[in-house]
N, C-alpha and C positions, 0 to 999 in steps of 0.2 A: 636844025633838027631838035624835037623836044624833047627833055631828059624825064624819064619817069622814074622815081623813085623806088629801090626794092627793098623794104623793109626787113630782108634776111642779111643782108649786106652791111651790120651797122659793124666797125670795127674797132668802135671807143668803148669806152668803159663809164657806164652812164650810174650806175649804184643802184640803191634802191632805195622810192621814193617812200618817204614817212617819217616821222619828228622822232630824232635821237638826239634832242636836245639833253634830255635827261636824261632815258637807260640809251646805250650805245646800242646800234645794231645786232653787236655780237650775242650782247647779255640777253637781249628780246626774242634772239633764236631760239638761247638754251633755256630760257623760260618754258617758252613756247613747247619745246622738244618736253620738258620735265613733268608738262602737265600733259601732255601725249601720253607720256611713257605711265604716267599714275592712271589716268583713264583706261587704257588701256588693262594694266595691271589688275583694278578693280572689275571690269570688267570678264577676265580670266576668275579672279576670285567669286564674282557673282555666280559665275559660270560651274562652278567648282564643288560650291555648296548650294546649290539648286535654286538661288536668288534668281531667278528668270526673269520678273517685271528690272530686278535692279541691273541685270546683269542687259536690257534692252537698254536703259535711261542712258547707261554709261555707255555702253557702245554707238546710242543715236550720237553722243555729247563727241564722242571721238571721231566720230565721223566727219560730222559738221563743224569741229575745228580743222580737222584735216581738207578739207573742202574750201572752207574760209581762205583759210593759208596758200592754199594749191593757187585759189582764183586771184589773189593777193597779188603772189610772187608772179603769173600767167600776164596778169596784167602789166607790174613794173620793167617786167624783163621780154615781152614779145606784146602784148596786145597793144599798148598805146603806139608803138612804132608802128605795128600794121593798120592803125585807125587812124593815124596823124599821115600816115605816107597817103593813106587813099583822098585825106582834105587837102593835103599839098598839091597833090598829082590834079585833085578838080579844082583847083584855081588858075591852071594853066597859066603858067607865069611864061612873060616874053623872055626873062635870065637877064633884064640889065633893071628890076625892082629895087628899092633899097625897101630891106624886110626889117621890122622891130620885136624881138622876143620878151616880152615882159617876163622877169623872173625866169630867165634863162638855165638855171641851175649848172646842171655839166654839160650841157648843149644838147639834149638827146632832140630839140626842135628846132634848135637853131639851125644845128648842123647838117639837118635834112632839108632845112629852107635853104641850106650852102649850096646844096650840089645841084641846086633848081636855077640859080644864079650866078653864071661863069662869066657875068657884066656886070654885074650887081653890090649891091652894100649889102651884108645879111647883119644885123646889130643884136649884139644879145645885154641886158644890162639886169642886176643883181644885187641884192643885199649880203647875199654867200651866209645864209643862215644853215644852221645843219641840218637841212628838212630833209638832206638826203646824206647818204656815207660819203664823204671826202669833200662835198659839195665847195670849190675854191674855184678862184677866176685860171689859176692855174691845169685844176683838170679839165677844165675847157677847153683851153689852148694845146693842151696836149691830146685831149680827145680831136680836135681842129684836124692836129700834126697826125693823125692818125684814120680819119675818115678822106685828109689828101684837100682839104678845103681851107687850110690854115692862113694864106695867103689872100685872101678877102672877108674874112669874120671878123669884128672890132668884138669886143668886152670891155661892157662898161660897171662899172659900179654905181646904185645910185637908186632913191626911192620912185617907185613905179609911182605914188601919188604926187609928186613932183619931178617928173619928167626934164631933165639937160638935155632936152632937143628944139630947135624953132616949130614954129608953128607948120603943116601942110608938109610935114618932112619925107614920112613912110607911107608908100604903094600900101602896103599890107601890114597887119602888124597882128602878132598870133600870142598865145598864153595858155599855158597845161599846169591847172589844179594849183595856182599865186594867189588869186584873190582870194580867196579863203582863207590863207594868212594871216589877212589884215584885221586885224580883234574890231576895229568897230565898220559900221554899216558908213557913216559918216567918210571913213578910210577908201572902203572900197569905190562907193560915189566918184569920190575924187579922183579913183585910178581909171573908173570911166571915162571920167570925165577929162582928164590928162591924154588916153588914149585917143579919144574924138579930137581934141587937140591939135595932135602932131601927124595926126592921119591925114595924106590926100585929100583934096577934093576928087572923089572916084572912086577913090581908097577903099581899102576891105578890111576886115577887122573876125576873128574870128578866136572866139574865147571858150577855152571848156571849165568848169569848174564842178565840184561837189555839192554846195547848197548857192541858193542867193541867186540863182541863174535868173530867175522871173525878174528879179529887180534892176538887175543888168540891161534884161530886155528892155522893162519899160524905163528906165533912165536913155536907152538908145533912143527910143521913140522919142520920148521926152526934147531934146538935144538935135533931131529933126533927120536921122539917119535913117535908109529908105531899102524895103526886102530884109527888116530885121524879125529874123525865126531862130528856134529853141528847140534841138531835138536830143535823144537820149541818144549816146552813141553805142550802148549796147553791148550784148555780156563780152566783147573784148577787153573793156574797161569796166568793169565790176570791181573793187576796191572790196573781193573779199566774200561778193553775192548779190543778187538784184537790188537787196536793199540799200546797197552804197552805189548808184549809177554816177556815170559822167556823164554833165550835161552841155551839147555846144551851144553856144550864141553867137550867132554869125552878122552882119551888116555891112552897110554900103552907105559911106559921106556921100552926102550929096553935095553936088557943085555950089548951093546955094547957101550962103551964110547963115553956120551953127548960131543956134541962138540960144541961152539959158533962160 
């Protein structure tokens, strides 16, 4: 029987995704909230003493932050589960794959590749940078112990551009918004290139990222991987509004020896 995936059903605690390396989560709220609360405010004032062009500026400005934020938070907390379940669900996995999650963070992909594979190795591996709230190998495992899948998820620690796996290793191997990470173009290549790697002959590979997607593709091409396409996945995944899209890059090793 094949398990489809329900992306209302997630019961771990996955954070939310964006760099608190330096303001903490909390403080970026009550920013956030402070310059609501002043636009707004201003707004009422524009309002008050008959500033009408001024009293528009600031209420379009409060809007379109409030929007931003809405599409922001829609995204990290319901859309990429509902956009990640539906790419899961169409690769109809047989359940005995061993899966590879580049940049795993608190497993909100890994552990939906879990419950697709009740034969299976699902591998998530991590540097555990604070790209998200709590992000540690720890809430992983506890998110594992709490989606009911803890009992065949490995976590690994270790850099996605130098891969601790043999070669031809992983059926599938997936990735949400990592390579963008890596500060240089040279960095992310490698993580391509790592990834083609340990992937199957057959294997699928399937990466979403915010910029660099083109080069991704044509590095796949490059490398000699076969049905490699690039599409927007659309306002589920809006980081905020159209202008910030997520992009997937999907492909298929072929049986016949990668060449550089």
């Amino acid at each position: 029987m094949t398990t489809t995936l329900d992306p209302r059903r997630r019961r771990g605690d996955y954070g939310i995704d964006g760099d608190f390396s330096v303001i903490p989560a909390r403080w970026q709220a009550v920013i956030i909230a402070a310059i609501v609360a002043t636009l707004i405010a201003l707004t009422v004032r524009n309002i008050a003493t008959g500033a009408f062009i001024g009293a528009v500026v600031t209420g379009l400005l409060t809007l379109g932050l409030v929007l931003f934020v809405g599409s922001y938070l829609y995204t990290t907390r319901v859309g990429k589960f509902e956009v990640w379940a539906r790419i899961l669900n169409d690769f109809r996995l047989r359940g005995d794959e061993q899966v590879l999650d580049l940049g795993c963070g608190r497993g909100a992909l890994l552990l939906m590749a879990a419950e697709l594979l009740p034969r299976g190795r699902p591998v998530g591996i991590d540097l555990w940078h604070a790209d998200q709230t709590g992000n540690s190998p720890d809430a992983t495992r506890r998110n594992a112990e709490r989606e009911g899948v803890a009992d065949r998820v490995e976590v690994e620690t270790g850099d996605i551009t130098q891969l601790p796996f043999a070669d031809n290793t992983f059926d599938l191997i997936i990735s949400n918004l990592v390579l963008h990470n890596i500060p240089s173009a040279a960095g992310r290549r490698a993580a391509i290139d790592e990834a083609v790697r340990v992937l199957s002959p057959g294997g699928r590979l399937a990466i979403a990222d915010l910029w660099a997607t083109n080069r991704h593709r044509a590095r796949l091409h490059e490398l000699g991987l076969t049905d490699v396409r690039r599409r927007n996945l659309g306002w589920r995944m809006w980081w905020g509004g159209p202008w910030f899209p997520t992009r997937l890059v999907t492909a298929t090793k072929s049986a016949m020896p990668v060449t550089n």
